[in-house]
SERO-214533 format. One line per 2 residues: number of its first residue (from 0); their letters; for each residue x, z, y of N, C-alpha, C. Coordinates in steps of 0.05 Angstrom, whole numbers. Atoms other than C-alpha are relative to their C-alpha. Example, Ala and Ser with C-alpha at 12.3 -4.5 7.8 and 13.67 -1.06 7.14 Angstrom:
<nodes>
0> AS> 18 0 -24 246 156 -90 18 0 24 | -16 -1 -24 273 143 -21 -15 14 22
</nodes>
This chain:
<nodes>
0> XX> 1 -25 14 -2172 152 2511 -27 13 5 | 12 -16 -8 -2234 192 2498 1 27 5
2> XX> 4 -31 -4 -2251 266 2532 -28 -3 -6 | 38 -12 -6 -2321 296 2538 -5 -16 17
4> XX> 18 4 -20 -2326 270 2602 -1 -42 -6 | 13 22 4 -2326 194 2568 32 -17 -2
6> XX> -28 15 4 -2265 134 2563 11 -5 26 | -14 2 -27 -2209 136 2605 22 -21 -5
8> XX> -13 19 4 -2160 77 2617 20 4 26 | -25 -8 -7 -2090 93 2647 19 -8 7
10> XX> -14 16 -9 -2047 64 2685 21 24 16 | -19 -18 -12 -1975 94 2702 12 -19 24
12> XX> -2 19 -23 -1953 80 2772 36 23 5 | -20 -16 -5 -1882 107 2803 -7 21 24
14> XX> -5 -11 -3 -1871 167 2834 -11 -10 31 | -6 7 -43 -1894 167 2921 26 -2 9
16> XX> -28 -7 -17 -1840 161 2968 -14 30 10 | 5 -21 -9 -1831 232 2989 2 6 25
18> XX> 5 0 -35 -1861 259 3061 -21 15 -3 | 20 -19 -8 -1907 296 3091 -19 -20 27
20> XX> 15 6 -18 -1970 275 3119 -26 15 16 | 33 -16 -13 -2030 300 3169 -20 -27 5
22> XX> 21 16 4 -2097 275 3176 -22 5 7 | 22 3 -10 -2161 265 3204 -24 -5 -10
24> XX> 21 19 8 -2230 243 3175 -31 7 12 | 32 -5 -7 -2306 229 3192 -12 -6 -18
26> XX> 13 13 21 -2351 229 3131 -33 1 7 | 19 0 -5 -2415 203 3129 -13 -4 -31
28> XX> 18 1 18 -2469 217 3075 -15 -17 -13 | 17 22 12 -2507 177 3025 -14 15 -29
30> XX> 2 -9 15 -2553 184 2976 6 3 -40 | -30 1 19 -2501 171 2916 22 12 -1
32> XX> -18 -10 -12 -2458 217 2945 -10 30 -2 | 16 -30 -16 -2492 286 2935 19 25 -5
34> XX> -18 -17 -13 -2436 330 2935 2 11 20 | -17 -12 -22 -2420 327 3002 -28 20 6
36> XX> 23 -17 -12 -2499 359 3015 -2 30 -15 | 5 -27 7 -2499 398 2960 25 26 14
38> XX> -24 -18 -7 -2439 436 2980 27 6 30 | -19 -10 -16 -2390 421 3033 -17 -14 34
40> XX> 7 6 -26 -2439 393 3091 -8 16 24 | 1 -25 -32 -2440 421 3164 -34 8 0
42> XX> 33 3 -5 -2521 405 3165 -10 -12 -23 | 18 21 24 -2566 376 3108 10 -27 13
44> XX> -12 28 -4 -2547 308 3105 -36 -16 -3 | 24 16 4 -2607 256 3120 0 -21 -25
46> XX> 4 18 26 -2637 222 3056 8 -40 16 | -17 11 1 -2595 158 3059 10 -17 -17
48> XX> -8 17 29 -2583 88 3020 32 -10 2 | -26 3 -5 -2508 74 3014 -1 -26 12
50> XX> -2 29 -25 -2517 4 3057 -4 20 23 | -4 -11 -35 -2540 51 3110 24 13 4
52> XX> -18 -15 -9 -2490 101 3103 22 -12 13 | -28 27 -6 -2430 37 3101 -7 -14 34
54> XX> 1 13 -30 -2467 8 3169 4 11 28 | -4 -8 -17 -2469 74 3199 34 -1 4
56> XX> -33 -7 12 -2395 88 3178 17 -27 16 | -7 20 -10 -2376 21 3199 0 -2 39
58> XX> 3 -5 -35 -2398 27 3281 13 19 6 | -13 -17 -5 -2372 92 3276 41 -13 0
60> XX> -29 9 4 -2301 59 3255 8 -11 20 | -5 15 -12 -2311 5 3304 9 13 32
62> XX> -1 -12 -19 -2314 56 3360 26 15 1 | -30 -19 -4 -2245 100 3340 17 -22 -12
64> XX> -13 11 4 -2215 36 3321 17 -9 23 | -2 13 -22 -2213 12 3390 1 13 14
66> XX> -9 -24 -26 -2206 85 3427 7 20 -18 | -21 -21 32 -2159 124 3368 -8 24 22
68> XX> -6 -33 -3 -2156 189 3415 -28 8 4 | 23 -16 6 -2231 189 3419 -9 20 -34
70> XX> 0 -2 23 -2227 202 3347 -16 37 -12 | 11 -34 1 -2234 286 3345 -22 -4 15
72> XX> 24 -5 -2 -2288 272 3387 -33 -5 -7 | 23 23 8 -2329 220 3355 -4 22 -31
74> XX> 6 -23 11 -2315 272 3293 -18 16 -6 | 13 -36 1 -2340 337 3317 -31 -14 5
76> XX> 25 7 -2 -2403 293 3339 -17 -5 -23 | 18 14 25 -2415 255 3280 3 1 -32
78> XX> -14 -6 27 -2375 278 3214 -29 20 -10 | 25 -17 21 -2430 306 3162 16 21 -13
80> XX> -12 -17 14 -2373 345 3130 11 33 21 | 7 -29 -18 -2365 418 3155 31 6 5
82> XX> -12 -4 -15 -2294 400 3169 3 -9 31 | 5 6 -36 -2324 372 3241 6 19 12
84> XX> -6 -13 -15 -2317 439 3258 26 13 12 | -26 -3 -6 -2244 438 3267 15 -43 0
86> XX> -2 26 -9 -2245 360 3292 5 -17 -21 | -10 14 15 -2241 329 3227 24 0 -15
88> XX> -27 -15 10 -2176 363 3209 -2 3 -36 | -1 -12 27 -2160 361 3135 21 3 -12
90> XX> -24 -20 9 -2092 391 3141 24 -21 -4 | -29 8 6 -2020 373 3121 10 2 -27
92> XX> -1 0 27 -2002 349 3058 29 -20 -5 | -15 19 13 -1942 331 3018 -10 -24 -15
94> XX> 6 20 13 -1945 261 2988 6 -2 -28 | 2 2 40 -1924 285 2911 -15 30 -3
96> XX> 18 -12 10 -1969 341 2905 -15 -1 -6 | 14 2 11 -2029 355 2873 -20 7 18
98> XX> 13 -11 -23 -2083 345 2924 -31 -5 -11 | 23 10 7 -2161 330 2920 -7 -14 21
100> XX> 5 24 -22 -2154 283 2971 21 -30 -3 | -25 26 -2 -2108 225 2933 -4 -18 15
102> XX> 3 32 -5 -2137 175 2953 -2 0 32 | -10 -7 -31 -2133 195 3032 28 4 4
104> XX> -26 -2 -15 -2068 215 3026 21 -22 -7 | -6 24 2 -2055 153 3002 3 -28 12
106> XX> 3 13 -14 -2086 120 3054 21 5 27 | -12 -18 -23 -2057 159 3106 34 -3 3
108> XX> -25 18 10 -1979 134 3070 -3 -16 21 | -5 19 -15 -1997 72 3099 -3 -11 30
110> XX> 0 1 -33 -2014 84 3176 15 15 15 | -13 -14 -9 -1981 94 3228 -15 21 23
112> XX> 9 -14 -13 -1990 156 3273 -22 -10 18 | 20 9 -20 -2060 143 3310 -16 -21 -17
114> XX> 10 15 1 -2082 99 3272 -20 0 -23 | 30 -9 18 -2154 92 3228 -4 -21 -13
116> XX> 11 21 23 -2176 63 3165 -20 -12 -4 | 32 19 -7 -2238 19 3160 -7 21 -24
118> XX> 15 -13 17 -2288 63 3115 4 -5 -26 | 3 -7 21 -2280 88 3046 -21 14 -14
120> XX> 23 -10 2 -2331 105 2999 21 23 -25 | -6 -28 20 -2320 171 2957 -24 27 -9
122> XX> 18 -19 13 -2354 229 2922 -17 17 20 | 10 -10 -25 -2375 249 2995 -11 -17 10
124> XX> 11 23 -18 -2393 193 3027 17 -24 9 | -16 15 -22 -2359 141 3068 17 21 13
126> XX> -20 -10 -14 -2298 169 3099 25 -22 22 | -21 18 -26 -2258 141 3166 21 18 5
128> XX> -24 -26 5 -2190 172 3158 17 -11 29 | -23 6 -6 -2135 170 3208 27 25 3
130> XX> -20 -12 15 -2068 197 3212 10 13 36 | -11 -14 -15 -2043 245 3250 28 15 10
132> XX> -22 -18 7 -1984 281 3278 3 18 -14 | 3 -22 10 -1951 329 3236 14 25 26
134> XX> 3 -14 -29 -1949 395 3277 7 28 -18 | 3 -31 14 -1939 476 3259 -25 9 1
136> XX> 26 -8 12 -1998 499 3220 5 33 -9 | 7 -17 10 -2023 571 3217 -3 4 -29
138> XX> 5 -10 25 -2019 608 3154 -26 16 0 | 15 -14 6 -2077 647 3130 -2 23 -16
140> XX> 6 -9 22 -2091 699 3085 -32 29 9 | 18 -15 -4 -2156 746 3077 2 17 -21
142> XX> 12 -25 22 -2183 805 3035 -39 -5 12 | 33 9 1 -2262 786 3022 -20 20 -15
144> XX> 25 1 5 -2326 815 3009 -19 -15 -4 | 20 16 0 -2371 769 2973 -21 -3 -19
146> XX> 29 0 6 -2442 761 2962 -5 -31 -13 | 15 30 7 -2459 706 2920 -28 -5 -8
148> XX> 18 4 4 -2524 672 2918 -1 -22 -16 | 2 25 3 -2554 619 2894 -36 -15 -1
150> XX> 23 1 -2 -2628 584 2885 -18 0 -32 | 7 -1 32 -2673 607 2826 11 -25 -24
152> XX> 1 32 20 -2678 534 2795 28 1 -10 | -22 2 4 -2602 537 2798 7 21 -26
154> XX> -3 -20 17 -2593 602 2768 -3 26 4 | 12 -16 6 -2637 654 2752 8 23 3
156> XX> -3 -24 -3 -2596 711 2749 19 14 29 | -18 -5 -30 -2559 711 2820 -18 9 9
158> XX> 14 -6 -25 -2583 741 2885 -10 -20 19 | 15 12 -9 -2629 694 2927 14 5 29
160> XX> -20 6 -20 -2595 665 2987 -12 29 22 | 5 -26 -15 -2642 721 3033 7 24 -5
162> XX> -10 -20 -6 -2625 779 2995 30 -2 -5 | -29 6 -19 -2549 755 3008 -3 5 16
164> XX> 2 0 -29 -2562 755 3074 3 20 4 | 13 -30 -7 -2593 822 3075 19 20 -10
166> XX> -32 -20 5 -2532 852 3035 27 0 11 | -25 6 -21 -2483 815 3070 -3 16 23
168> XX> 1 -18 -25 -2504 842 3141 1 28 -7 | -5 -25 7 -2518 912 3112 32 12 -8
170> XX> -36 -15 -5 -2438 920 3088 14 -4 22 | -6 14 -29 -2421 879 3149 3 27 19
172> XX> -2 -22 -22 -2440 939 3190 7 28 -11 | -4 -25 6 -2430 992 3140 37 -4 -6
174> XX> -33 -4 -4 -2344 974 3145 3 -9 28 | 7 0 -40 -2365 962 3225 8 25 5
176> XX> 10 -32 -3 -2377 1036 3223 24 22 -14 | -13 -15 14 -2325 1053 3173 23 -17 -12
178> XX> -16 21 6 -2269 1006 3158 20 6 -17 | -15 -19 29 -2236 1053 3106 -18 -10 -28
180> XX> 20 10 17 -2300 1031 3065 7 -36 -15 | -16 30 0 -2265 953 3059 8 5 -29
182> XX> -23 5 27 -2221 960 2999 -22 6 -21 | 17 -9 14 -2275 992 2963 -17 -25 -9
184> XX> 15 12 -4 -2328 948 2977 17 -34 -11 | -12 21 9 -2283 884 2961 0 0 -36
186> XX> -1 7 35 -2269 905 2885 -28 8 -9 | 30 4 2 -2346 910 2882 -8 -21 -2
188> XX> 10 35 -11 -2359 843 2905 26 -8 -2 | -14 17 3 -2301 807 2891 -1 -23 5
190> XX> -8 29 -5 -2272 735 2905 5 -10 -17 | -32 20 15 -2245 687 2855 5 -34 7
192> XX> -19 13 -10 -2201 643 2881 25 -3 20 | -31 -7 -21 -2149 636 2939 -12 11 21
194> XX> 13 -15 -17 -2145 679 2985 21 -7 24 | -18 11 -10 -2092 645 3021 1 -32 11
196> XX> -4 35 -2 -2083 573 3057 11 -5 31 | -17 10 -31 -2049 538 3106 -29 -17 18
198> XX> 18 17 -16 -2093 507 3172 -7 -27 -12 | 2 26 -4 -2127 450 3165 -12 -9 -34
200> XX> 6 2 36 -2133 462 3079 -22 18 -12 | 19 -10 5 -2181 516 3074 -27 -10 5
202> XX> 31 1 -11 -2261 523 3088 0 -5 30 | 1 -2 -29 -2269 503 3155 -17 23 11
204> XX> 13 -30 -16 -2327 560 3168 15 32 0 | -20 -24 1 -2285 608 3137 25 7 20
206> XX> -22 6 -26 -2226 583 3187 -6 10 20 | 13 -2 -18 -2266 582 3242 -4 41 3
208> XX> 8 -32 -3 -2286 665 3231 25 17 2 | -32 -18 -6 -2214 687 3219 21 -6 16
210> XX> -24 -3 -25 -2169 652 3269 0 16 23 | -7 -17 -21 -2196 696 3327 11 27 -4
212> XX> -15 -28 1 -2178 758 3289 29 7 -4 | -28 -13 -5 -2118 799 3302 5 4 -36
214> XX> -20 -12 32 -2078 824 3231 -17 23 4 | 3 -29 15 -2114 882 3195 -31 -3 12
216> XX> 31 -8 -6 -2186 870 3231 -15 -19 -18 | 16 -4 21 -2248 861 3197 -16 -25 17
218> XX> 17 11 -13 -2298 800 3221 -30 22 4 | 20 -8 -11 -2359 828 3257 -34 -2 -25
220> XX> 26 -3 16 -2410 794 3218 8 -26 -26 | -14 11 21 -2409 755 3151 -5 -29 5
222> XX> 0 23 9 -2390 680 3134 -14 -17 -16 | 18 12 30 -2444 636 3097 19 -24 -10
224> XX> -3 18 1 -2406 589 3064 -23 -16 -28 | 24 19 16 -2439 541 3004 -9 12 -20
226> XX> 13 -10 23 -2459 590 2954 9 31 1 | -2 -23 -4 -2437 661 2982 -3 7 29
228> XX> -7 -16 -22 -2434 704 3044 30 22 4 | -29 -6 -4 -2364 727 3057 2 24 30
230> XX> -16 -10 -26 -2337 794 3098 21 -3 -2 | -29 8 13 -2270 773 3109 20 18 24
232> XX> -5 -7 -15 -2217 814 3135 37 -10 4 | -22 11 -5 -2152 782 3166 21 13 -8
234> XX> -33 -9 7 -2080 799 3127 21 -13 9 | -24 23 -11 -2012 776 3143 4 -20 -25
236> XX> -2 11 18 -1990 728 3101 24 -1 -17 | -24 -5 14 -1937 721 3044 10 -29 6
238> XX> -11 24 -2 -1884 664 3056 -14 -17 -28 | 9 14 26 -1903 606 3011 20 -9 -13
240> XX> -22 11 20 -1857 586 2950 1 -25 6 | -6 29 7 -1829 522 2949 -5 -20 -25
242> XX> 8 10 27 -1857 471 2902 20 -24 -1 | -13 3 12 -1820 435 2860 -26 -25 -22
244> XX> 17 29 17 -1845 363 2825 13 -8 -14 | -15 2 22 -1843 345 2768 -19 -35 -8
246> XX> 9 31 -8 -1854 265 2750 0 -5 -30 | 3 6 27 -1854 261 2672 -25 18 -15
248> XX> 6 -20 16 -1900 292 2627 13 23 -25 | -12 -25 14 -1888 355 2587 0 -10 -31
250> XX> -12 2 32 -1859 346 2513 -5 30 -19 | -9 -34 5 -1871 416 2486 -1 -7 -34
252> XX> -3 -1 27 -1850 425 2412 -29 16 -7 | 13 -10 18 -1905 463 2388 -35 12 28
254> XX> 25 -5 -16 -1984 482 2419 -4 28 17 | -3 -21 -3 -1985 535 2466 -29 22 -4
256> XX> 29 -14 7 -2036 578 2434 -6 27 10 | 5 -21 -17 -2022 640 2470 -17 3 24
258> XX> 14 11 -21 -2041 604 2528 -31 -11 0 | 27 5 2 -2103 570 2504 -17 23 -13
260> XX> 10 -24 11 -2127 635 2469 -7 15 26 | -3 -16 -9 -2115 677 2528 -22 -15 23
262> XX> 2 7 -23 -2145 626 2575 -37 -6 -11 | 24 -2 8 -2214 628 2528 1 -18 -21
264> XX> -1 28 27 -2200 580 2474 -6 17 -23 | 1 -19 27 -2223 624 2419 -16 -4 -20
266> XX> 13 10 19 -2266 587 2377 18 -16 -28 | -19 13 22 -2200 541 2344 11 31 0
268> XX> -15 -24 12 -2163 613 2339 -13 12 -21 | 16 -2 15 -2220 636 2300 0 -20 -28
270> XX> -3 24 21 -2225 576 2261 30 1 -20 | -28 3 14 -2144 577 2247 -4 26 -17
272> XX> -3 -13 26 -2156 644 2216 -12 1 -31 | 18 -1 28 -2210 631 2166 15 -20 -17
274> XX> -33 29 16 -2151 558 2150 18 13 -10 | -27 -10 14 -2098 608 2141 -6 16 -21
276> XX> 5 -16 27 -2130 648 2099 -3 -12 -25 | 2 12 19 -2150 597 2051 28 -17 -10
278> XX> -20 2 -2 -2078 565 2062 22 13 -18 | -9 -17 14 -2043 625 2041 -6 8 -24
280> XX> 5 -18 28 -2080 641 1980 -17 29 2 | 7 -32 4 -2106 710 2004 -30 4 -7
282> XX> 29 -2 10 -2170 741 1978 -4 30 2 | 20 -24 -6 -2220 801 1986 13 13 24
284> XX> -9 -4 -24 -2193 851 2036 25 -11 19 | -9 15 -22 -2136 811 2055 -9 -11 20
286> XX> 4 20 -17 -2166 756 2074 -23 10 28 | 16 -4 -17 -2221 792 2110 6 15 21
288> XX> -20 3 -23 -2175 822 2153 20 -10 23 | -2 25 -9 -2146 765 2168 -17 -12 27
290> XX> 29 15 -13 -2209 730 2191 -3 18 21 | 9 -13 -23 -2230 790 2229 23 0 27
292> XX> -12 -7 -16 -2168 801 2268 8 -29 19 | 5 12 -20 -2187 734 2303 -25 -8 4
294> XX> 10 5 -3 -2242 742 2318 -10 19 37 | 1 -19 -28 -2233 765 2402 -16 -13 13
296> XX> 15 12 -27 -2282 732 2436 -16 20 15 | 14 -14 -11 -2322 786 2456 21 24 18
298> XX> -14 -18 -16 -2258 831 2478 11 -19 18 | -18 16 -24 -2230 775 2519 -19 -4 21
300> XX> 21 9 -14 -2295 768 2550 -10 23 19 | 3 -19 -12 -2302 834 2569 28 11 17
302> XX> -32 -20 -8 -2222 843 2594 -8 -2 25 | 1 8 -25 -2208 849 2661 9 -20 24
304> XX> -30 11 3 -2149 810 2669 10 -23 -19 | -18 12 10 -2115 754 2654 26 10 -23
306> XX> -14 -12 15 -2061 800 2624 -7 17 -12 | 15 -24 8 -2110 850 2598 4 -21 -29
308> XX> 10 9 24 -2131 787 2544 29 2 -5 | -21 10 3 -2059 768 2542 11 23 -21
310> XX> 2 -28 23 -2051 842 2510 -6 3 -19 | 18 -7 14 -2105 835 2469 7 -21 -28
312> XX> -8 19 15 -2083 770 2439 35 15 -22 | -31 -10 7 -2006 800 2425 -6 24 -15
314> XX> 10 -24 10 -2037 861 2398 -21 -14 -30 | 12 2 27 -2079 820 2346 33 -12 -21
316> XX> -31 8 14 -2012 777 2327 9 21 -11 | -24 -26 11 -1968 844 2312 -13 12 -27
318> XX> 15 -8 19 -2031 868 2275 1 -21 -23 | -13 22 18 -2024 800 2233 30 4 -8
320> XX> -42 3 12 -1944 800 2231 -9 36 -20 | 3 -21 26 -1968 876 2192 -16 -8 -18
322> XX> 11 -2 19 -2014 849 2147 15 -14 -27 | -13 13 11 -1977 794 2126 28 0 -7
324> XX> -29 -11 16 -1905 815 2115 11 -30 20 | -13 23 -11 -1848 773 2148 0 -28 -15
326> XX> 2 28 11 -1843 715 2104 -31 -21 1 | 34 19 -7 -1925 694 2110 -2 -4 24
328> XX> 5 2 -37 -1926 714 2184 13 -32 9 | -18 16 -9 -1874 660 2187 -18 -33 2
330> XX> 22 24 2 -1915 602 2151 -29 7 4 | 28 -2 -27 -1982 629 2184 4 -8 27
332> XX> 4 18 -34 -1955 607 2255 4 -16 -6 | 4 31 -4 -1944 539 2231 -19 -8 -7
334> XX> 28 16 1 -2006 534 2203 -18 2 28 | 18 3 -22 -2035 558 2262 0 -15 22
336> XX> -5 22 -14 -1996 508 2304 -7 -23 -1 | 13 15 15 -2018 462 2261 -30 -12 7
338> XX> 25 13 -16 -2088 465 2266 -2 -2 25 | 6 5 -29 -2089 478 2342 6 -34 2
340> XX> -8 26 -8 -2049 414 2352 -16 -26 -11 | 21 23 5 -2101 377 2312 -23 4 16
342> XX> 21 -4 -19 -2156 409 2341 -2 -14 31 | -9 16 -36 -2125 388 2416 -11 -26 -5
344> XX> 6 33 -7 -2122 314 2397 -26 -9 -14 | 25 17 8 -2184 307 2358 -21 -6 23
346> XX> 19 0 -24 -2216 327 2423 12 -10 32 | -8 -2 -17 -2176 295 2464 12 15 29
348> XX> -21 -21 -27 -2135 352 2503 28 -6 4 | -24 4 -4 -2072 352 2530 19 17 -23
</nodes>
């Protein structure tokens, strides 16, 4: 099948046996591998041809193959990835979830406690996994302050990793001084993403800054991780839902366009109105009403919210279900099902 990102060829396998596993790894760098530098490494990673990386990787194996509990320490010594700083730890994971570690926790299936895999190569480097007990893992959760940088070349209109720095420490001490100032200062600088994770699954630097704090305090000074500076201040956490797997794919009768609309897809919504209009028959101010009343890209772009667009979208529909009278409204959503669902597979989407 093609996507954008080129031909994919598919193979359905059954279902894991279900379990829970923990895990260990030491990755080492290469220069085919630049992920792990650009982003998640403890130190710049040394320029590096993947034979070296495989020979270092290899000695390294040979050494925790033959003394497993040196393992955390051979790790924290020699792991390029910046979970060294919590011994190679990369948490506890169900075996049918959705992880970004399949192919570890794959490996990790097949050993038993203590024991280590000869080197894998991956989007990081070489990785020497082994398996660990599973154990009770700290929950997490924060409330953040963050400063994102980045480097001109990259992109132009961010803040430059120094004056990060220089704004990070400056709020740093100005909710030091005043820690009522926090809440504020967060929907300023905002986060997006989780703000929540179990041990062992998060950022390791980030880890590292919030396990010594108590509930409700504030870190001292800020977190660099790979493209921000983070004040983070320790919350309790909410129990976690229970997940729930699902092993077939989804059948859905019709395209969910609410969803792809709401989630930025607004170029085929657009498109379906100027189809329905010609579709229908309508002409002069109909139709140009029509047309206009999909044309949200600029209010969805500006919402705040997920459910802000979600409004915005339901609010143009109603405005359609008035222009068009019940009986058109009716055959306008199938046309507009219509095209979406073509649109999806011409471009290969789900």
């Amino acid at each position: 099948m093609e996507t954008e990102f080129g031909f994919h060829i598919f193979r359905r396998r059954a279902p894991p046996p279900e379990g829970v596993v923990s895990g260990s790894r030491i990755i080492i760098g290469h220069d085919d591998a630049p992920w792990l530098n650009a982003f998640l490494s403890l130190h710049p990673v040394p320029a590096r041809s993947r034979v070296e990386a495989l020979t270092l990787a290899n000695n390294l194996y040979q050494r925790v193959r033959d003394n497993p509990e040196a393992f955390a320490k051979v790790a924290r010594e020699s792991s390029e990835h910046q979970d060294a700083l919590r011994d190679g730890d990369l948490g506890e994971w169900s075996t049918r979830e959705s992880t970004p570690y399949r192919q570890a926790i794959e490996i990790l299936q097949g050993l038993d406690v203590g024991g280590v895999a000869a080197p894998m190569d991956s989007l990081f480097g070489y990785q020497i996994i082994q398996r660990t007990s599973n154990r009770p893992r700290t929950r997490y959760a924060v409330s953040r302050i963050s400063i994102d940088f980045s480097s001109a070349a990259m992109n132009p209109t961010t803040r430059s990793h120094s004056d990060a720095h220089e704004l990070a420490v400056r709020l740093a001490h100005a909710v030091a001084a005043d820690p009522s100032q926090f809440p504020k200062l967060a929907e300023e600088y905002p986060f997006v993403g989780a703000d929540s994770w179990v041990e062992g699954r998060g950022d390791a630097r980030l880890e590292r800054a919030v396990a010594p704090l108590a509930i409700g305090n504030i870190a001292a000074e800020p977190v660099e991780l790979a493209t921000s500076y983070e004040i983070v201040k320790r919350l309790a956490p909410t129990p976690a839902e229970p997940s729930a797997w699902e092993f077939e794919l989804p059948m859905p009768e019709r395209p969910d366009v609410e969803g792809f609309v709401t989630a930025g897809m607004t170029a085929p919504y657009a498109s379906a109105g100027r189809e329905a209009a010609r579709a229908l028959v309508l002409s002069g101010d109909s139709a140009a009403q029509l047309v206009s009343l999909h044309q949200l890209d600029d209010q969805l772009q500006r919402a705040p919210s997920a459910d802000r667009r979600l409004s915005i979208y339901r609010e143009s529909q109603n405005s359609v279900a008035v222009l068009l009278g019940a009986t058109r409204y009716q055959r306008y959503r199938l046309l507009v099902d219509e095209y979406f669902e073509k649109v999806l597979l011409e471009n290969g989407q789900p």
